[in-house]
C-alpha positions in Angstrom: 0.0 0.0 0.0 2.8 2.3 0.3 2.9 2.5 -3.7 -0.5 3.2 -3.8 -0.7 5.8 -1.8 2.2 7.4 -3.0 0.7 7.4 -6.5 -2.3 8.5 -5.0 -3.4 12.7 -5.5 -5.4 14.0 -2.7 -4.9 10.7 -0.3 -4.0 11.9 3.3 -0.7 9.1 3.1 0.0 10.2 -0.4 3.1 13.0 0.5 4.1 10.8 3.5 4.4 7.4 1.6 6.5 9.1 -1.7 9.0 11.0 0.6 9.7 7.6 2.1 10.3 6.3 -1.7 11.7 9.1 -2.8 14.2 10.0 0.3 16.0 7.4 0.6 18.1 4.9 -2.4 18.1 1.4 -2.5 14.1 0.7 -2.1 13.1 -2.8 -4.5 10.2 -3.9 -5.5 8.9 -7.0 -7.7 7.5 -7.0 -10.7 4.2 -9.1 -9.2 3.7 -5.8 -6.8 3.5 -3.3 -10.0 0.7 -5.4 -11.2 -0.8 -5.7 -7.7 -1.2 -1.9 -7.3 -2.5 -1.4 -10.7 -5.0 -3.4 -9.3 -5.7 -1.7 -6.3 -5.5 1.8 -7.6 -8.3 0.7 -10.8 -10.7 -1.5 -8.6 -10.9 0.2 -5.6 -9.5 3.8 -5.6 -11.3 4.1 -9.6 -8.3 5.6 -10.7 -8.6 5.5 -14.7 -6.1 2.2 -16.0 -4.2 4.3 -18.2 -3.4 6.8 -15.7 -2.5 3.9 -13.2 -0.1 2.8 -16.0 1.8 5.7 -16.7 2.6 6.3 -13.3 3.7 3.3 -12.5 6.2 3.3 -15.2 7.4 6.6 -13.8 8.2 4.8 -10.3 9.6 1.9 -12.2 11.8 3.6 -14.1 13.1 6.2 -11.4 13.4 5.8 -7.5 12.9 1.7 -7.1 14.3 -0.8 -8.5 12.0 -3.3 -10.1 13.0 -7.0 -9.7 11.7 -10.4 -10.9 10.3 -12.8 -9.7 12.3 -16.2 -9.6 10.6 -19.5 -9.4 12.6 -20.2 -5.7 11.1 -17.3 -4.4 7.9 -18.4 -5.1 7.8 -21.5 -4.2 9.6 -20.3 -1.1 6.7 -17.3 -0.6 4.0 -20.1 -1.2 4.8 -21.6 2.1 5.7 -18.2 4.0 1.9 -17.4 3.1 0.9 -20.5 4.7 2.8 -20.3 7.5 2.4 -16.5 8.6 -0.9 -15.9 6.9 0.0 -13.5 4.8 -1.0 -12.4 1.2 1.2 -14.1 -1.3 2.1 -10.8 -2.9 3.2 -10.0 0.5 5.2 -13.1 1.2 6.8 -12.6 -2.3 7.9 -9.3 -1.2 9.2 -10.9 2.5 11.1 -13.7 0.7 12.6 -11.3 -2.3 14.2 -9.3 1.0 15.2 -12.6 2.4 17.0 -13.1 -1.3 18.2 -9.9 -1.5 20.0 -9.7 1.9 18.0 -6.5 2.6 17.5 -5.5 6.4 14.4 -3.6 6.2 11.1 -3.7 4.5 8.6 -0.7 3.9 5.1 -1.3 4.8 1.8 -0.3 6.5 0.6 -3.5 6.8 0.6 -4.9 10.7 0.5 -8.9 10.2 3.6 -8.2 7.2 5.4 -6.0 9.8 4.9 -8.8 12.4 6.2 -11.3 10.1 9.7 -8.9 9.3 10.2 -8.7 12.9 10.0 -12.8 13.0 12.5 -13.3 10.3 14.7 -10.7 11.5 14.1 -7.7 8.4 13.1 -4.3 10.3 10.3 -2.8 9.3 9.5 0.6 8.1 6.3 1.8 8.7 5.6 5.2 7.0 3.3 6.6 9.5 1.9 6.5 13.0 -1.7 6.0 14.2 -2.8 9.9 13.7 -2.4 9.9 9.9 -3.4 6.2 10.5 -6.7 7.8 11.6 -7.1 9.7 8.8 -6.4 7.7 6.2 -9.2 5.6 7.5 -11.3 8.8 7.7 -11.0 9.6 4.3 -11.2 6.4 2.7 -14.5 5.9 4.8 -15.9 9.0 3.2 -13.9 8.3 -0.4 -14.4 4.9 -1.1 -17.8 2.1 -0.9 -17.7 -0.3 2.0 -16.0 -3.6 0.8 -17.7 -6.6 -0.3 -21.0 -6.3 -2.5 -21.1 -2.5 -2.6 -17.9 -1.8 -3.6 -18.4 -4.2 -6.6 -21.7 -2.7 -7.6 -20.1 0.8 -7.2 -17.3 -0.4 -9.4 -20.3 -1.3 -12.1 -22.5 2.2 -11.5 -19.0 4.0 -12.5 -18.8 1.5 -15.4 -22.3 2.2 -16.6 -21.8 6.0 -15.8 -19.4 6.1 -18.8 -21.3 3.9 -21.3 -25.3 5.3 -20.5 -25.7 7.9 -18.3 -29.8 7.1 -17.3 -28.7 3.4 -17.5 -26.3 4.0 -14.4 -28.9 6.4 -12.7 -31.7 3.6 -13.1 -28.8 1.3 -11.7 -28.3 3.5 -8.6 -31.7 3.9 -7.6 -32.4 0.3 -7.8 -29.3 -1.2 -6.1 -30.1 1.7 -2.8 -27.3 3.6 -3.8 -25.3 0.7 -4.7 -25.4 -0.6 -1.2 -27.5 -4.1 -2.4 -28.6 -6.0 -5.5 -31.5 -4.7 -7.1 
């Protein structure tokens, strides 16, 4: 998520989460993360794919270094996912540290930070529980609760660009895209 809401305009953790990229050298990534946060900025922050794209080259091409993903790191983030219940982008991003001989990991996530500390990486969490706060603030007010109304708001902003009255008939009948119609 630090990625995302570094390439994010107007997020409360955007400034915060690119000085931490942008501050310091030597930050990685994988290649499996890029795709992951096109996904998250296009499905759930609606940020247009294109947009999502050329920014992420930007990063990839200037402050991180963008590395792939081996078959041993999988297989060996496969069972880390298992074993500390994490994501498996996340366990591909613990085990390309372990690869890499890094000593510290940015993140915002608690159960990935838990799981540095366990395997000896520090990590660096970008901010503290006020902007914590906020950024949960905002994206309460920003974005459509998870589950089914984030899906149908994800099809109202579809139909808003094909048939305007379509997506306003959609609206009405799904209670403000809060349940199926």
């Amino acid at each position: 998520m630090v990625l995302v809401y570094a390439l994010l305009e107007g997020h409360p953790a955007s400034a915060v989460c690119e000085r931490v990229i942008r501050d310091r050298t030597g930050w990685f990534t994988t290649a499996l993360t890029l795709l992951e946060v096109k996904a998250v900025l296009t499905k759930v922050y609606g940020v247009e794919a294109t947009l999502a794209t050329q920014k992420l080259m930007q990063i990839a091409s200037g402050p991180l270094a963008v590395l792939p993903v081996e078959l041993p790191v999988v297989l060996a983030a496969l069972a880390t996912a298992d074993a500390m219940e994490l994501d498996l982008t996340d366990a591909v991003l613990l085990e390309t540290t372990l690869a890499q001989q890094a000593s510290h990991l940015a993140t915002d996530d608690a159960r990935l930070a838990e799981s540095c500390k366990r395997l000896g990486i520090t990590p660096e969490e970008p901010f503290g529980n006020a902007l914590r706060l906020e950024v949960a603030a905002w994206e309460s007010a920003h974005l459509p609760a998870k589950g089914l109304p984030r899906v149908l708001g994800r099809i109202h902003r579809w139909l808003e660009q094909k048939d305007a009255d379509l997506a306003q008939s959609f609206r009405s009948q799904t209670g403000g895209t809060s349940h199926l119609p």
